[in-house]
N, C-alpha and C positions, 0 to 999 in steps of 0.2 A: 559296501564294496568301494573303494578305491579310486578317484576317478582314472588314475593312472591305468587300471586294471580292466578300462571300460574305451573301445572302440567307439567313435561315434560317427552314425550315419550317414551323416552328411559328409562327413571328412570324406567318408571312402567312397560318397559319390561322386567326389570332387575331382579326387583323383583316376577314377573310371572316366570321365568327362575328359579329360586328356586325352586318353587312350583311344576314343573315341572321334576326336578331333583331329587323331595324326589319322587315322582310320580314314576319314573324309579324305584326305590330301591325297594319301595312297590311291583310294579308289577313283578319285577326277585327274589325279596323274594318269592314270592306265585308260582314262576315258571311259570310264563306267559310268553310267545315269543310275543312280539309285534312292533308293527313300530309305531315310534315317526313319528307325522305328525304336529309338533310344530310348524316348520322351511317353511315347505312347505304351499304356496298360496294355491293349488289347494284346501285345504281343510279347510283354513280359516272360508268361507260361511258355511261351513258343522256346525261348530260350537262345533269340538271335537281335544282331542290333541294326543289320541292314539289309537290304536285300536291292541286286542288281535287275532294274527294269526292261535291261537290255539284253542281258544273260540268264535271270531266273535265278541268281544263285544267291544265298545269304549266310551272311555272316555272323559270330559272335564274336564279340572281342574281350578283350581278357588285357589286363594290365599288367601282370604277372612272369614279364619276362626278365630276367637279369642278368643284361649283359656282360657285366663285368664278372662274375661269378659263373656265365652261361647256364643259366637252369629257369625252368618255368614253372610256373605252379598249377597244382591240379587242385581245385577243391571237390572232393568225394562226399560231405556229407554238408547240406547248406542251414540247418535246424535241428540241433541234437538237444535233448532234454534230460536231467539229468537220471531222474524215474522215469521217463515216459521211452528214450531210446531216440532214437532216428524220428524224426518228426518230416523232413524232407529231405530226398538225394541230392547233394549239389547239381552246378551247371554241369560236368559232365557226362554226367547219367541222364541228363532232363534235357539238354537243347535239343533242337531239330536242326539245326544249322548245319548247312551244309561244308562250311570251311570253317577253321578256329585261327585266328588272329591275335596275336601275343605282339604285346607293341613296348618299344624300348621305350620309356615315358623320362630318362634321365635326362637332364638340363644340356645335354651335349649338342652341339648343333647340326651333327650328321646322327639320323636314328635308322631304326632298326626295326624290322617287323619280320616274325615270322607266321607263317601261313600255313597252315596246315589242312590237306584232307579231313575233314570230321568225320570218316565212316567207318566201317563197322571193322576193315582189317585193320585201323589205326585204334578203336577202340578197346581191343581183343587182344591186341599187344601191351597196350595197359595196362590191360586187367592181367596180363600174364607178369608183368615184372613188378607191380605197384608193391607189394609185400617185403622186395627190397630195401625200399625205401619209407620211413618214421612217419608213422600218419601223425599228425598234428594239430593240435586243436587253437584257434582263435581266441581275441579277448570276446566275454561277452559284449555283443552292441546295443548301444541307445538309440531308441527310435521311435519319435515323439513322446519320449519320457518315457519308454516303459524300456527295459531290457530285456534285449531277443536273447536265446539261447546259443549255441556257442557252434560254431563252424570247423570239420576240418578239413584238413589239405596234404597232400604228399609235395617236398620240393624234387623236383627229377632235371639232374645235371643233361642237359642236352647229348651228351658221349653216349650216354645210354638208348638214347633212340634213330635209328636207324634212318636216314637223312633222306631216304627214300620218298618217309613220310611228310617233309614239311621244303617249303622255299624261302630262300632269305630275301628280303626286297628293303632294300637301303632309300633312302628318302631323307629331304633336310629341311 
């Protein structure tokens, strides 16, 4: 395979590390005390990256917002094989998080985050339009020399979902 044809790991932690960092800003902007649970395994499966000590509420964040184009991305399935099928559902079948966070990560110097309820009526809406929209599949990634199998995603144009569900919170 190609190296061109091959995601690597690191990169795309790299770039979740951002997203992650505007995430901190946001949250001590608003004066929330919270613990980053980025870095730490035991919370990986939970399928969140922070959680408010003051509020009880937690987070997952997502790098996948695109401002300029307004749409965000969903990934639905996070380990497909090619014989074997679905190996694991993406993050949003799997987090527990209570809020989803989509963060503008572009080099602009006023950004962007949207904030979303993560329950079950914002879920359910999802699942009712995703069919709309071209599931898509990832390069395969490299991770620690081996190559994981291939991820996909729906892109969903922000127009299409009902603004009921999510908050814009601007930050520089």
């Amino acid at each position: 395979m190609k190296s061109n044809q091959i995601a690597h790991y690191s990169d795309t932690m790299a770039k979740g590390d951002i997203a992650e960092e505007q995430m901190q800003k946001v949250l001590s902007f608003f004066g929330f005390e919270y613990d980053n649970r980025t870095k730490d395994k035991k919370y990986w499966n939970l399928g969140y990256d922070f959680h408010t000590t003051n509020k009880g509420t937690t987070f997952e964040v997502k790098r996948s917002f695109n401002v300029q184009r307004k749409t965000i991305v969903i990934e639905e399935d996070h380990n497909i094989d090619p014989e074997l099928g679905i190996l694991k559902k993406g993050w949003f079948y799997t987090s527990k998080a209570d809020k989803l966070c989509f963060m503008d990560t572009n080099k602009n110097k006023n950004k962007i985050a949207l904030i979303f309820n993560f329950d079950q009526e914002f879920k359910q809406y999802y699942d009712n339009i995703k069919s709309r929209f071209k599931l898509r599949k990832n390069k395969p990634t490299e991770w620690h020399g081996f190559i994981r199998n291939v991820s996909t995603y729906r892109i969903i144009p922000l127009s299409e979902i009902p603004n009921n569900f999510f908050v814009i919170v601007g930050f520089g």
